[in-house]
C-alpha positions as CSV (number, residue, x, y, z in Angstrom):
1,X,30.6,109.6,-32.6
2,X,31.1,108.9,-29.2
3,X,28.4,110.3,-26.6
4,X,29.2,113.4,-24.5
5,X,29.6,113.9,-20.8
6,X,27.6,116.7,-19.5
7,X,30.6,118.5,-18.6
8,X,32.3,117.7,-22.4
9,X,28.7,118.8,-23.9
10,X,29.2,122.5,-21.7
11,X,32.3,123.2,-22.7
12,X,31.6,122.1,-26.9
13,X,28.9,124.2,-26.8
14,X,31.2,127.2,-24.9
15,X,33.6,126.8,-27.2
16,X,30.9,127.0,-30.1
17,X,29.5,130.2,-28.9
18,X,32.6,131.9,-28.4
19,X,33.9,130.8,-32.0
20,X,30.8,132.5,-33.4
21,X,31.3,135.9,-31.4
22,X,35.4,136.3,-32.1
23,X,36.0,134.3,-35.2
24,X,39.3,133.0,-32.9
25,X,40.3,130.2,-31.9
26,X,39.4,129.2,-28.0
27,X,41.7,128.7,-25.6
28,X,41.0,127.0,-22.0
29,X,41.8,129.9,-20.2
30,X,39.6,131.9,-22.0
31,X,36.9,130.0,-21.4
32,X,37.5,130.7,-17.8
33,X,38.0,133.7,-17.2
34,X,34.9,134.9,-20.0
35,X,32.5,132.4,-18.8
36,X,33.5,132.4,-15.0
37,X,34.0,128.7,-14.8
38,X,33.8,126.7,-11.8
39,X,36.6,124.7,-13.4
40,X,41.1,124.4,-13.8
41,X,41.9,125.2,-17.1
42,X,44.4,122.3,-16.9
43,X,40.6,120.3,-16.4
44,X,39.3,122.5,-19.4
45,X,42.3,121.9,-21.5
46,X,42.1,118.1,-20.8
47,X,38.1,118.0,-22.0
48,X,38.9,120.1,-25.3
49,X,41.6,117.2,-26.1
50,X,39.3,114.5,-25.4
51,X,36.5,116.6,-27.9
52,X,39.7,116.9,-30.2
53,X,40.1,113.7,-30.2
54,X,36.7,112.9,-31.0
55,X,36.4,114.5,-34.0
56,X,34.5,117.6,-32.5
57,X,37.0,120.4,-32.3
58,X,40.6,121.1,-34.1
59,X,43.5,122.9,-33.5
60,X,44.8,125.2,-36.5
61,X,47.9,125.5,-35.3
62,X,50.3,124.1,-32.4
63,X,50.2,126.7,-30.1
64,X,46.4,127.8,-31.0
65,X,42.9,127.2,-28.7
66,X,40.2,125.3,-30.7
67,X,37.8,125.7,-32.9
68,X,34.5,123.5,-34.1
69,X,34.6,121.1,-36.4
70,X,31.7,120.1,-39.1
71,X,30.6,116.8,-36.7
72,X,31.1,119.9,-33.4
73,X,28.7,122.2,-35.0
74,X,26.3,118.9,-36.1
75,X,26.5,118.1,-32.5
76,X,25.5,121.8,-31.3
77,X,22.7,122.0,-33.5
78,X,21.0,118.7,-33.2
79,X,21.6,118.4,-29.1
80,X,22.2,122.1,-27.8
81,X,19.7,124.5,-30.1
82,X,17.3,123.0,-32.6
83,X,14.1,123.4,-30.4
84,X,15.1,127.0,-29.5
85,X,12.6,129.4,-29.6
86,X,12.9,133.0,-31.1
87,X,12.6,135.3,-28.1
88,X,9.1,137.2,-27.7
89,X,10.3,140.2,-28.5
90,X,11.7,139.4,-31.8
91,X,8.6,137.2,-33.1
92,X,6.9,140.7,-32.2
93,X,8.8,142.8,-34.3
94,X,8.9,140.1,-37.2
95,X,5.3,139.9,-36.9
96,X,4.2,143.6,-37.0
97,X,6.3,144.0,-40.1
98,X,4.4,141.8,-41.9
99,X,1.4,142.0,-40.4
100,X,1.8,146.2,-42.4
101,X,2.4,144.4,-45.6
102,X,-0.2,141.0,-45.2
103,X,-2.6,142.0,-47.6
104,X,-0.1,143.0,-50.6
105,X,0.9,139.6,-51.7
106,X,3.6,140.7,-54.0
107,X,5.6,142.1,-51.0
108,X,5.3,139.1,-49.0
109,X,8.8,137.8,-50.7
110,X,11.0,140.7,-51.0
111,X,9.8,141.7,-47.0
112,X,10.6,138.0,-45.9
113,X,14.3,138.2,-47.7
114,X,14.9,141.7,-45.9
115,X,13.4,140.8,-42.4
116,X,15.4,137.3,-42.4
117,X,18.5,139.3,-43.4
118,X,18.0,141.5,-41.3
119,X,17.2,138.9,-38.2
120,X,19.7,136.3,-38.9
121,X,22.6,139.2,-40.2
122,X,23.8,136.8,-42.8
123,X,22.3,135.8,-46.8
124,X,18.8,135.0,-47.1
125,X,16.9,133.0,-50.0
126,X,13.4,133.0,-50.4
127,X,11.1,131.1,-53.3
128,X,7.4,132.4,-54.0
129,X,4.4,129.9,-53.3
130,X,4.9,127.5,-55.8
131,X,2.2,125.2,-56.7
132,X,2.8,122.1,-56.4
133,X,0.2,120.7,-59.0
134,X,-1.5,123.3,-61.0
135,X,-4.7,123.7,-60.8
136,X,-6.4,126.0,-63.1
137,X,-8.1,129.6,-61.7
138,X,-8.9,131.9,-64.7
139,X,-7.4,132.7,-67.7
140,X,-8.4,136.0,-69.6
141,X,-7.7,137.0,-73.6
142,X,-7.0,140.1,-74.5
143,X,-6.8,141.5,-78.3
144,X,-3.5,143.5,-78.6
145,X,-2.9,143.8,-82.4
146,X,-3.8,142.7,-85.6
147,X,-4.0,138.6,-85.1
148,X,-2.0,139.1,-81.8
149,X,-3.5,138.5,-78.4
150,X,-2.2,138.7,-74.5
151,X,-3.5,135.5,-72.8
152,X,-3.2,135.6,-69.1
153,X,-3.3,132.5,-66.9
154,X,-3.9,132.4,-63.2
155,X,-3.6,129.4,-61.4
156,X,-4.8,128.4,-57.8
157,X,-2.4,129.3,-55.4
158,X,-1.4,132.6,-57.1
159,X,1.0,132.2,-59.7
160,X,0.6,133.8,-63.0
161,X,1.6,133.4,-66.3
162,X,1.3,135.5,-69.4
163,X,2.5,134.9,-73.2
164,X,1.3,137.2,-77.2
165,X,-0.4,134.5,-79.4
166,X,-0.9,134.9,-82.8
167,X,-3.6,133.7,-84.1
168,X,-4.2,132.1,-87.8
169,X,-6.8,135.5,-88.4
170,X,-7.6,138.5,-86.2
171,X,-10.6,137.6,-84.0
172,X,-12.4,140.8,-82.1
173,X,-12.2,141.3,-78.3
174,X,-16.3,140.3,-77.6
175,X,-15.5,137.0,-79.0
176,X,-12.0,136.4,-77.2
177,X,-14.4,137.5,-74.3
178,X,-16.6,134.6,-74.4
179,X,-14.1,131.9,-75.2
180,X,-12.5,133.1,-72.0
181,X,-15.8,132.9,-69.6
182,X,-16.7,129.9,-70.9
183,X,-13.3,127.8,-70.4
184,X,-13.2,129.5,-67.0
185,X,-16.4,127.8,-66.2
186,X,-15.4,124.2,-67.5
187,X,-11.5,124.6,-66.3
188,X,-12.2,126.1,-62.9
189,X,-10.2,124.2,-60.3
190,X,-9.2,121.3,-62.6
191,X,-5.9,120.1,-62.9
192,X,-3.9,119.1,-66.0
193,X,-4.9,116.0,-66.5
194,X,-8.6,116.6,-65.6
195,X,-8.8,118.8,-68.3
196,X,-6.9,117.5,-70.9
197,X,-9.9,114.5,-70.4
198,X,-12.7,116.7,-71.1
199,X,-14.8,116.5,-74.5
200,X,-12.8,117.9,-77.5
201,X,-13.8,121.9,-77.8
202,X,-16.1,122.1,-80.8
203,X,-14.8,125.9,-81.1
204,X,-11.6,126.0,-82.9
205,X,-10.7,129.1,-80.6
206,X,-11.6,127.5,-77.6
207,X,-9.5,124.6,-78.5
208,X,-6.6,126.3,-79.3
209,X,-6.2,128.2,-76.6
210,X,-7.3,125.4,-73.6
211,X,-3.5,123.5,-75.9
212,X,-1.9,126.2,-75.1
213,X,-3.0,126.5,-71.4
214,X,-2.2,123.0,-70.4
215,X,0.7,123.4,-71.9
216,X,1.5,126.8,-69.5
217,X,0.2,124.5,-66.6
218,X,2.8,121.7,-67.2
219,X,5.6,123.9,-67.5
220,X,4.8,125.4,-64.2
221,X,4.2,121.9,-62.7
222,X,8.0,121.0,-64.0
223,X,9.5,124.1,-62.3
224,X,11.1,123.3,-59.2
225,X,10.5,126.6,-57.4
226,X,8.7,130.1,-57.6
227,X,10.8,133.2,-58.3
228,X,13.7,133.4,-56.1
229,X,14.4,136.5,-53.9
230,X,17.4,137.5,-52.3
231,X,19.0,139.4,-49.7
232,X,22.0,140.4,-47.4
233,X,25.6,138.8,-49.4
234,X,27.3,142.0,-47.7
235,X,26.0,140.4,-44.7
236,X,27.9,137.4,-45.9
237,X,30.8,139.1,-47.5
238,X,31.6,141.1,-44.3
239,X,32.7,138.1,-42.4
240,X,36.2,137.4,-41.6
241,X,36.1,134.1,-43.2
242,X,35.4,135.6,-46.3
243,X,37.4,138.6,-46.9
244,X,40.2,138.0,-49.8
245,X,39.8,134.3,-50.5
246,X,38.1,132.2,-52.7
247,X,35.1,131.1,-50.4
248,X,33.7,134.5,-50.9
249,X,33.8,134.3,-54.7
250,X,32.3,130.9,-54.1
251,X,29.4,132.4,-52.2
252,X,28.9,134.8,-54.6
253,X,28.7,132.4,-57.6
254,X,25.9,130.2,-55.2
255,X,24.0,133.7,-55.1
256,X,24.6,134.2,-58.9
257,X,24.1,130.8,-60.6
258,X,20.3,130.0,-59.8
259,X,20.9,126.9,-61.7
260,X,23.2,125.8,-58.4
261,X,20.7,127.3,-56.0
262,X,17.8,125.3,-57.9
263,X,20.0,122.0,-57.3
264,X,20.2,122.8,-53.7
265,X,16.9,123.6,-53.1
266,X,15.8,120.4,-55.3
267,X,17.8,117.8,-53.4
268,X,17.1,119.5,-49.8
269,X,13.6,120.1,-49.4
270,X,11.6,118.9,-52.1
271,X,10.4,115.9,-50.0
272,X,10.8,118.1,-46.3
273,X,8.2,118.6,-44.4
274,X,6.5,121.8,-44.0
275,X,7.6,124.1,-41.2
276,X,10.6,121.3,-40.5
277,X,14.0,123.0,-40.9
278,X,16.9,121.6,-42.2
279,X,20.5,122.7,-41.5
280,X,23.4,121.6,-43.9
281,X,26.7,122.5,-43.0
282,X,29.8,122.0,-44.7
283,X,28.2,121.0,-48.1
284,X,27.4,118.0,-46.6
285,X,29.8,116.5,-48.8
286,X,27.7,117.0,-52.0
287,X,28.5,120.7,-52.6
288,X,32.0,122.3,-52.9
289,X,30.9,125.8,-53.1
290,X,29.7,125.0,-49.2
291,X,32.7,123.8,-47.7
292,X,32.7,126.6,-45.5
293,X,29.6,127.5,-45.0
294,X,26.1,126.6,-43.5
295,X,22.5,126.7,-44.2
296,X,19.4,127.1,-42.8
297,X,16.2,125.7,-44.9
298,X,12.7,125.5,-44.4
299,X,9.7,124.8,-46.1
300,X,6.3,126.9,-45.7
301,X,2.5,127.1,-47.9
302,X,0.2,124.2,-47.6
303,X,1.1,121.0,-48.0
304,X,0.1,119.5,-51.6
305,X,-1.4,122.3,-53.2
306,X,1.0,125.4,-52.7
307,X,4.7,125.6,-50.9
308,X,7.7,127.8,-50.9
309,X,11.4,127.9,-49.2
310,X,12.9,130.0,-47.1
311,X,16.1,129.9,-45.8
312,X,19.6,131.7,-44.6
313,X,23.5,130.9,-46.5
314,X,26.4,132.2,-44.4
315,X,29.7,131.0,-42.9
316,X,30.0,128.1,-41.1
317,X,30.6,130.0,-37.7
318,X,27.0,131.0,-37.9
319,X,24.5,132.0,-35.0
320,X,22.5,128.9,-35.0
321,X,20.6,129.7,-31.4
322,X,19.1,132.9,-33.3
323,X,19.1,131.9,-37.2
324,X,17.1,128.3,-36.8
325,X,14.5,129.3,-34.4
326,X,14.5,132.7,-36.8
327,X,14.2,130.9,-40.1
328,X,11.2,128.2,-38.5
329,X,9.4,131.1,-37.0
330,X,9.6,132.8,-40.3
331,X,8.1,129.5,-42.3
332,X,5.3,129.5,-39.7
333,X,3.9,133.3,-40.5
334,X,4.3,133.0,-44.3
335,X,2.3,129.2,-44.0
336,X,-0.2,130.9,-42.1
337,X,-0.1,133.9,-44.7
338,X,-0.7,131.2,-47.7
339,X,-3.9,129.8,-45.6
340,X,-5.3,133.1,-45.0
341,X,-4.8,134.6,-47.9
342,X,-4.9,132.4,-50.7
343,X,-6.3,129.6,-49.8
344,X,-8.9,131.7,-48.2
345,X,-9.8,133.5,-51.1
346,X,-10.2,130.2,-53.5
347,X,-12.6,128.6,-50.7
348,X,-14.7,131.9,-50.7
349,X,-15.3,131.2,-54.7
């Protein structure tokens, strides 16, 4: 794409703003009279040919203004807004809601979807700290009934996972117990592979159940995300883009099949870096369901050991200058969340 004069780059990124706030196409002599231009709008009306012609706005119809295309809003986000910073007075109010809710980890993720919803008045996704490579914690075995018993496995970095066994004869609750101390002693902070090298278990409990927990551990190492948590479609929905026409139906099916969600989150930021956000607009050519829309990812946790996403879906005439600077800000106080608390916690042991 060709580079911009600095006049060109005022009026692409006037006519971006403007798009957002009216849904409408722009005109020249709007631009004039809204923004009190120092300028003709036969001057105006010559620079939104020349970005027309450049591939950075369009005209829907003959007698229309313009409106942004994909490459305009690329060019918007990547020269205009990407460093922006959330205003003081909004990283205040984000941060006193969760500072209420820091110590009660399980409403880290539904607070985050809500306040990013709320912030960035569109869709918001959000994935609980996944570990990236489990590393065992504790497990505990509990005798339910008859030969059945509740095995609970926590790993480092939070995540939990719980499944009945039934064993080949009932076995009581002081010697479940023991097995359970005395693998948490051997297993504590080893990964997978460290402990599938250790000496074979010369107690047939014990070696039963340390199969069945590496087997828990490389099932969470295969998932490509923590639960997922969701917020604000109306947001989404209540967009002129989207009433009575297939793109909302399309958003909706994004929101409802997590296997598509899981895909996008897979090929987007699995290899970002942490606290780097990543804006995708348009599909990017590799998702139809996105043709009209954009999004705003970001990765947060600790690098290598736990991580999540975070991130805001919504049309492509979106409020980038608030929603990136939003959705970073956001990675940044759930990052510094995972260090405190969790990572804390397991370097207090």
């Amino acid at each position: 794409m060709n580079d911009l004069t600095e006049r060109q780059r005022l009026i692409l990124a006037l006519v971006v703003r403007d798009h957002i706030e009216t849904a409408e196409p722009v005109g020249s002599k709007r631009l004039v009279e809204h923004f009190k231009l120092d300028l003709s709008s036969a001057t105006i009306r010559n620079e939104m040919a020349a970005l027309t012609e450049m591939g950075y706005l369009r005209q829907p119809h003959t007698s229309a203004g313009r409106v942004p295309t994909e490459e305009g809003y690329r060019y918007f986000v990547t020269h205009m807004v990407y460093q922006t910073d959330l205003p003081g007075s909004a990283r205040d109010t984000i941060s006193h809601q969760f500072y209420q809710a820091r110590q009660d980890v399980e409403q880290w993720m539904p607070l985050a979807a809500s306040i990013l919803a709320h912030h960035s008045r569109a869709a918001s996704i959000i994935t609980a700290p996944h570990s990236e490579r489990s590393h065992y914690k504790h497990v505990e075995l509990i005798a339910t009934q008859g030969r059945q018993v509740l095995m609970v496995l926590v790993m480092t970095g939070g995540e939990v996972s719980q499944q009945i066994l039934t064993l080949a004869e009932p076995v009581r609750q002081e010697h479940l117990s023991a097995a359970a101390d005395h693998l948490n002693q051997v297993c504590l902070g080893r990964t997978t592979e460290e402990i599938a090298a250790l000496p074979t278990r010369s107690d047939s409990l014990e070696k039963d159940i340390l199969t069945l927990v590496l087997s828990d551990m490389n099932r969470g190492e295969q998932r490509v995300s923590g639960e997922i948590f969701l917020d604000g479609l109306t947001n989404v929905l209540a967009e002129p883009e989207f009433l009575e026409t297939n793109d909302a139906r399309r958003a909706v099916r994004l929101f409802e099949e997590r296997s598509l969600l899981q895909d996008l989150l897979a090929r987007t930021t699995n290899n970002a870096t942490v606290g780097g956000v990543q804006v995708l607009i348009g599909g990017e050519g590799k998702w139809e369901d996105l043709k009209q829309c954009s999004v705003v990812l970001a990765r947060y946790g600790i690098p290598g050991l736990v991580t999540g996403t975070l991130g805001v879906f919504g049309p492509m005439r979106m409020p980038y200058a608030r929603t990136i600077p939003t959705v970073r800000f956001m990675a940044d106080l759930l990052s510094g969340l995972v260090s405190e608390t969790m990572v804390g916690e397991d370097n207090e042991q």
